[in-house]
C-alpha positions as CSV (number, residue, x, y, z in Angstrom):
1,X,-19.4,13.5,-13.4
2,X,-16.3,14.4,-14.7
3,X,-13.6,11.7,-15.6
4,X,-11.5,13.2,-12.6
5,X,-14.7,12.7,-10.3
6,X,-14.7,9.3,-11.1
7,X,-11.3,7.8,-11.0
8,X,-11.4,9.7,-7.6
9,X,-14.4,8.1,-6.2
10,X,-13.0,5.0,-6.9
11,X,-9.7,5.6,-4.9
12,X,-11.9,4.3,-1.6
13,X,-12.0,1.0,-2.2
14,X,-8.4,1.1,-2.8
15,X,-7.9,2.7,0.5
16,X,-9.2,-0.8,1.6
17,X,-7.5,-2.8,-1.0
18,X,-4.3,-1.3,-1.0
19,X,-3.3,1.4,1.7
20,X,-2.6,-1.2,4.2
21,X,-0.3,-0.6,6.7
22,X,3.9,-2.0,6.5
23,X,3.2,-5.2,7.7
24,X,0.3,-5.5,5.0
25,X,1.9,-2.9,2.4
26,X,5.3,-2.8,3.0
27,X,6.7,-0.5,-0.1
28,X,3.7,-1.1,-1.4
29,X,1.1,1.7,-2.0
30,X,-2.3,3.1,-4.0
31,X,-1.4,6.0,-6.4
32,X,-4.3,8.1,-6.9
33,X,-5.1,7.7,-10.7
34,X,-4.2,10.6,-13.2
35,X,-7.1,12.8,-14.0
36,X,-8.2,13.0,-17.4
37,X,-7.4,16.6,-19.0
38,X,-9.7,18.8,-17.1
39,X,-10.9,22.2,-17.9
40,X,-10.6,24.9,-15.3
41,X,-13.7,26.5,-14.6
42,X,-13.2,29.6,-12.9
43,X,-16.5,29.5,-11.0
44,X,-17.8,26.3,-8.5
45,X,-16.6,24.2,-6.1
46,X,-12.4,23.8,-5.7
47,X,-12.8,20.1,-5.4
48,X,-14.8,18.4,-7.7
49,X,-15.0,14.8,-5.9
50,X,-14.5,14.1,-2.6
51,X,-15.1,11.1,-0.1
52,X,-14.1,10.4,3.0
53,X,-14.2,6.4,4.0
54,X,-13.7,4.2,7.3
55,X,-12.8,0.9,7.6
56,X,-11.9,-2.7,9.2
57,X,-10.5,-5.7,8.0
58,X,-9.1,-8.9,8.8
59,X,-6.6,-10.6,7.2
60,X,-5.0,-14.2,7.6
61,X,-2.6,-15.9,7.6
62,X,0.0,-12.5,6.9
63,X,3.8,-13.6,8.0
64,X,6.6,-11.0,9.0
65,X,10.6,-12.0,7.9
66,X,12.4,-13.4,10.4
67,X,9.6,-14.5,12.4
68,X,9.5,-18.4,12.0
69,X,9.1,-21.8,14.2
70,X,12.0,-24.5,14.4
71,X,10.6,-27.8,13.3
72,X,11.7,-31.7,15.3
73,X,13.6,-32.2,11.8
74,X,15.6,-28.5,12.5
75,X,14.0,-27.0,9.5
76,X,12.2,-23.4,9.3
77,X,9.0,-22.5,8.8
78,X,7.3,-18.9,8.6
79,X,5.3,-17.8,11.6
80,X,1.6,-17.0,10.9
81,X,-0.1,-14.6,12.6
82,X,-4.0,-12.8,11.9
83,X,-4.4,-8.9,11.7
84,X,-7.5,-6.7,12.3
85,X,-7.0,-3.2,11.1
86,X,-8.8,0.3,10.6
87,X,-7.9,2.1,8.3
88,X,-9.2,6.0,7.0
89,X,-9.0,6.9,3.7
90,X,-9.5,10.0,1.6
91,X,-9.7,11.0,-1.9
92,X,-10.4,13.9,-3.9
93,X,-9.7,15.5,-7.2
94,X,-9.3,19.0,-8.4
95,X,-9.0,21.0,-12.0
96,X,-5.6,19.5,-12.0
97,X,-5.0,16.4,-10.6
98,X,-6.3,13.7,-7.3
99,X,-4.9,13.3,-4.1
100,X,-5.2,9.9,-1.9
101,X,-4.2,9.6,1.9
102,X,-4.8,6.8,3.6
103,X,-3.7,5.8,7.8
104,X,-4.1,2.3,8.9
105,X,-3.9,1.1,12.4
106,X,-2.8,-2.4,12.4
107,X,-3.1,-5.1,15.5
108,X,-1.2,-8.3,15.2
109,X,-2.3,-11.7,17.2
110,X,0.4,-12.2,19.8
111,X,2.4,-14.7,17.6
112,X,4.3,-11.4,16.1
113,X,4.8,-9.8,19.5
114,X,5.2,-6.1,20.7
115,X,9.1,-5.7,22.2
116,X,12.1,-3.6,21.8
117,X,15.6,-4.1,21.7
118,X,16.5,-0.5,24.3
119,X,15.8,-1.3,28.0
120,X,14.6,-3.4,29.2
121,X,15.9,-5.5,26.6
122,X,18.6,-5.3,24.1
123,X,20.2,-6.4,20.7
124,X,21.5,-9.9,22.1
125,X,18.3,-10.3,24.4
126,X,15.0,-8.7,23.1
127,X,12.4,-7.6,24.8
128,X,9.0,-9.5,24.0
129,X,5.4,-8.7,25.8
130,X,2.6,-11.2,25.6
131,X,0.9,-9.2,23.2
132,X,0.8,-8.3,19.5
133,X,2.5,-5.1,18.2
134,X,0.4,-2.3,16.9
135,X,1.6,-0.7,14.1
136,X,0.2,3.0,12.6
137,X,0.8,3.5,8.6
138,X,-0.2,6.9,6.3
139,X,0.7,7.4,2.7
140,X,-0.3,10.3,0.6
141,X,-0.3,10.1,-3.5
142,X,-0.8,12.7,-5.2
143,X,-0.8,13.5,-9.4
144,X,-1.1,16.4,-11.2
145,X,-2.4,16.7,-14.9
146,X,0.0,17.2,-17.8
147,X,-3.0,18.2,-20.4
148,X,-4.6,20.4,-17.6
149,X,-1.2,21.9,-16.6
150,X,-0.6,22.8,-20.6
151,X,-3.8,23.3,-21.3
152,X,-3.9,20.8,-24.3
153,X,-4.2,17.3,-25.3
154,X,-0.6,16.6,-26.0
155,X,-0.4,13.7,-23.6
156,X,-3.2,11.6,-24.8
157,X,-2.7,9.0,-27.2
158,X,-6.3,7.8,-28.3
159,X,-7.6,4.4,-27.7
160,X,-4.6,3.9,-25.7
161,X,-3.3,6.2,-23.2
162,X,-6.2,9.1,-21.5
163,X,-3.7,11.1,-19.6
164,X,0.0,11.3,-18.5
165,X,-0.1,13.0,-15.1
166,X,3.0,13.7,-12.4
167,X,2.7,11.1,-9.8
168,X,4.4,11.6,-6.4
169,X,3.7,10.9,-2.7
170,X,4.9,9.7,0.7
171,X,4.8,6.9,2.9
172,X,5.7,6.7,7.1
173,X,5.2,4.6,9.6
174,X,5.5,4.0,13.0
175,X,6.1,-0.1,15.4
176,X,6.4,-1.3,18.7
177,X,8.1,-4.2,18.0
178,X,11.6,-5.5,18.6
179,X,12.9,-4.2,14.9
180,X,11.2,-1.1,15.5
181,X,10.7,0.1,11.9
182,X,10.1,3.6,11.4
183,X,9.7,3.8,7.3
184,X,10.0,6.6,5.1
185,X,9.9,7.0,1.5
186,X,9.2,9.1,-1.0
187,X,8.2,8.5,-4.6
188,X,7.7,10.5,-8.1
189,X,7.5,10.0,-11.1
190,X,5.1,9.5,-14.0
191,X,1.6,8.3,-14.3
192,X,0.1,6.5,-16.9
193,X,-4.5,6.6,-17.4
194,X,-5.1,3.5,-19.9
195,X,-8.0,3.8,-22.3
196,X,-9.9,1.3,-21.4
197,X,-14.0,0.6,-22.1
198,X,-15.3,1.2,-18.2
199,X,-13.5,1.6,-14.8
200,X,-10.2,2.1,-15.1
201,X,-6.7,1.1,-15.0
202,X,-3.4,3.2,-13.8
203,X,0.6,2.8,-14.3
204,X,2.9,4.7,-12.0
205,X,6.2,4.5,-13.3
206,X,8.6,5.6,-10.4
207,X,12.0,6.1,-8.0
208,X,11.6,5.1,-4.8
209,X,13.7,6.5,-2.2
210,X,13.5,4.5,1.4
211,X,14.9,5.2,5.0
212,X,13.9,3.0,8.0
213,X,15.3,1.3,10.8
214,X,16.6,-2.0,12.2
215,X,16.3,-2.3,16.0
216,X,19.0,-5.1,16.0
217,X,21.5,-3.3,14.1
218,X,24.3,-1.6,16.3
219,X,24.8,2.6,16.0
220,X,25.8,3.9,13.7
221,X,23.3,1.0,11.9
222,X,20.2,1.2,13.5
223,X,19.3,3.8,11.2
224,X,19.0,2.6,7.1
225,X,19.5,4.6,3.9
226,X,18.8,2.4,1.0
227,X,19.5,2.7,-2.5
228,X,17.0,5.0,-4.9
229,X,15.8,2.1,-7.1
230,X,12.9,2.3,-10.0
231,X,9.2,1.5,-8.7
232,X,6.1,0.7,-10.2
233,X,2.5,0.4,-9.0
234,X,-0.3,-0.5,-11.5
235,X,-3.6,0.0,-10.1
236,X,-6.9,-1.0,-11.7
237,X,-10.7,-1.3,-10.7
238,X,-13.2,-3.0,-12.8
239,X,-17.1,-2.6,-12.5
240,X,-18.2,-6.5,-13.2
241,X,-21.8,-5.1,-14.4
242,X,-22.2,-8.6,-16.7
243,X,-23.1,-9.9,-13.0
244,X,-26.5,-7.6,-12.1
245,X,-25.0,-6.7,-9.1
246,X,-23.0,-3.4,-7.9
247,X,-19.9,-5.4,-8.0
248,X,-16.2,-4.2,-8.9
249,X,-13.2,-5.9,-9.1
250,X,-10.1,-3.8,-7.4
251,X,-6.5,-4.4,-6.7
252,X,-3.0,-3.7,-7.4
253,X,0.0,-5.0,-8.4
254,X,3.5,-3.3,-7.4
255,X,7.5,-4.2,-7.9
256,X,10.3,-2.5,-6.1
257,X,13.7,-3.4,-7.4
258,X,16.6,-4.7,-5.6
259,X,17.3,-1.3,-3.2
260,X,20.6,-2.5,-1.5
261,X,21.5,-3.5,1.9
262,X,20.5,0.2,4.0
263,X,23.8,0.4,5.7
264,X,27.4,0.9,4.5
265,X,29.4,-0.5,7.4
266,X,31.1,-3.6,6.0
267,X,30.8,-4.9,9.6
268,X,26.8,-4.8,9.7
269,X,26.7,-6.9,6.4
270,X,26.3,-10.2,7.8
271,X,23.0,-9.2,9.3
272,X,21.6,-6.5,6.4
273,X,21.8,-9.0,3.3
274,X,21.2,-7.3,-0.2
275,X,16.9,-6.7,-0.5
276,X,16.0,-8.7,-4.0
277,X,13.5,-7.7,-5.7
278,X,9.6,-7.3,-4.1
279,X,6.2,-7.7,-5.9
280,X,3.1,-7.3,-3.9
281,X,-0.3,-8.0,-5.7
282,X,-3.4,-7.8,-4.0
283,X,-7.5,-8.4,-5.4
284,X,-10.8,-7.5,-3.8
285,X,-13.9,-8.2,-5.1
286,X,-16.2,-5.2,-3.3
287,X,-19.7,-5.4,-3.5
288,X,-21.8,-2.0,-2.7
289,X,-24.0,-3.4,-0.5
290,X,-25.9,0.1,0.3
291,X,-26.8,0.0,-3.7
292,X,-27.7,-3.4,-3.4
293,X,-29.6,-3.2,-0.2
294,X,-31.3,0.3,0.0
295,X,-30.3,1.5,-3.7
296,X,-28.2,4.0,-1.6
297,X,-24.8,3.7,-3.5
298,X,-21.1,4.7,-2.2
299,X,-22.6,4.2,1.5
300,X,-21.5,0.8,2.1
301,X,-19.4,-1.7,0.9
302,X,-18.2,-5.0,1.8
303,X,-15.0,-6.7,0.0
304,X,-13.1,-9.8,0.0
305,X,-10.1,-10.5,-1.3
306,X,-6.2,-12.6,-1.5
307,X,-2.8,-10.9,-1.1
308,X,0.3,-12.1,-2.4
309,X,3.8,-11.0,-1.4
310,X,7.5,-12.1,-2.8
311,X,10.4,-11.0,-0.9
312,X,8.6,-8.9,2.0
313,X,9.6,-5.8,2.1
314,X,12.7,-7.2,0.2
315,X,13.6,-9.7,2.4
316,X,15.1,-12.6,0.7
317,X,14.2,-16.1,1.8
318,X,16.7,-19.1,2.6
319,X,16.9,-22.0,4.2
320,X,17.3,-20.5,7.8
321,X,15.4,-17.0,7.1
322,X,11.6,-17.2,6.7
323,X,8.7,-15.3,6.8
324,X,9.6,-13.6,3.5
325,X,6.5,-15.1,1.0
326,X,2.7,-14.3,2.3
327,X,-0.5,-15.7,0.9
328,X,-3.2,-14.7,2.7
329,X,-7.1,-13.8,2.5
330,X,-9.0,-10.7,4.0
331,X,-12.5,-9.4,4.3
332,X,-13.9,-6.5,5.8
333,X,-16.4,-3.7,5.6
334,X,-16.3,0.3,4.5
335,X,-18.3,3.2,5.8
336,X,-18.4,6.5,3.8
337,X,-18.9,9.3,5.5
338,X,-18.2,12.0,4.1
């Protein structure tokens, strides 16, 4: 299997680790992991890897900014709330470069409620069911191999640095809740393949442009434009083979730098506060339990794992704004199917 096969194939577990959905990824995302220089055989398949993976998970305690509970003493506290999401994921790779999509479906406890702030409720008086919001998230990463492209080795650096590959990709989303976000963004930029002795381990280094929307924001407001800002999202999966078992250790770690406030009315400013910087880490520990099991690997997998957010989706915390630092654990389980 080539080394573009393999980074691939291990893109699926990251589908579960990290193409969760805003609420659980916010501006964070997988990048597919550059290829290693590939060359182009004129005869065989188009893709060389490709897998196809469902999902569920269930994560607790996650929080969501602004969402909090006014103590006897008139202090704040974040709200916490479980999750249970599906998610499908894809990933393939190609003479030239992988491509990753991933769409989760996400189901909140009714402590983060479905709503709106349009009829029947508005800005000053939200509308709130008795029901969690559901929430539908897809991102795509794609990269594309600087060696292949050139047909040489001028972007490897030995014992350090496998492949330099352009990195780029979307992310959308769609919520029925009272802020109503509606995310877009769109990144690119460069990918770095570390040399390292097994598995592998990935830096995207990239701008990040965002657009959403703030459902208790007047028009012209509602809708945000925020600031292009640097992005990074380092990516890394680690078969723990001193164990005897088909275990890997997989996760991510991301930072999006201070991107602004989204609007440019001086008016709105008292409710769209500058973003500070956000850094989103998540680890899962998968275990292939179809090689474990029925020696049957990439069948089935269960994971575990802990999540980590700082400044949600930019939000900054003070004394009378929560719900902008999440700890939280999930589990779940992964069907590949094709």
């Amino acid at each position: 299997m080539t080394m573009a096969c393999r980074i691939a194939a291990a893109l699926l577990p990251l589908g579960m680790t990290c193409a969760a959905g805003a609420q659980d990824l916010g501006t964070a995302s997988s990048a597919p992991v550059a290829p290693e220089a590939t060359t182009v055989v004129e005869d065989g398949p188009f893709f060389l890897f490709a897998d196809t993976q469902i999902s569920y998970r269930y994560q607790f305690p996650t929080v969501s900014p602004g969402i909090q509970i006014q103590r006897p003493d008139g202090s704040f506290v974040s709200r916490a709330a479980p999750k249970h999401i599906l998610n499908i994921s894809h990933a393939d790779a190609w003479a030239y470069g992988t491509n990753f999509f991933s769409l989760d479906i996400l189901k909140s406890g009714s402590q983060f409620p479905a709503g709106t702030t349009n009829a029947p409720g508005s800005v000053a008086a939200p509308f709130f069911a008795d029901f969690g919001n559901t929430e539908a998230y897809g991102l795509y990463r794609g990269t594309l191999s600087l060696n292949a492209l050139t047909g040489t080795k001028a972007f490897t650096v030995p014992g350090l640095v496998k492949e330099v590959s352009l990195a780029f990709g979307f992310d959308a989303n769609a919520q029925n809740d009272a802020f109503g976000s509606k995310k877009r963004d769109i990144v690119g930029g460069l990918n770095f393949a570390f040399d390292v002795p097994a598995g592998f381990l990935n830096l995207s280094v990239q701008a990040y442009k965002e657009w959403n929307r703030n459902g208790f924001n007047l028009q012209p407001d509602r809708d945000q434009s925020f600031d292009t800002v640097p992005e990074f999202e380092l990516v890394y999966n680690f078969p723990l083979t001193f164990t005897g078992l088909p275990l890997s250790l997989v996760g991510f770690n991301n930072i999006v730098l201070p991107k602004g406030r989204g609007v440019s009315n001086p008016a709105a400013f008292a409710f769209n506060p500058p973003r500070g910087l956000e850094f989103l880490s998540r680890t899962n520990l998968v275990l292939d339990l179809g090689k474990l099991v029925y020696d049957q690997p990439n069948r089935v997998d269960v994971f575990v794992g802990f999540q980590y957010w700082h400044n949600k989706f930019g939000n900054v915390e003070t004394a009378t704004f929560k719900g902008t630092e999440e700890k939280s654990f999930l589990a779940g389980v992964a069907f590949h199917v094709f």
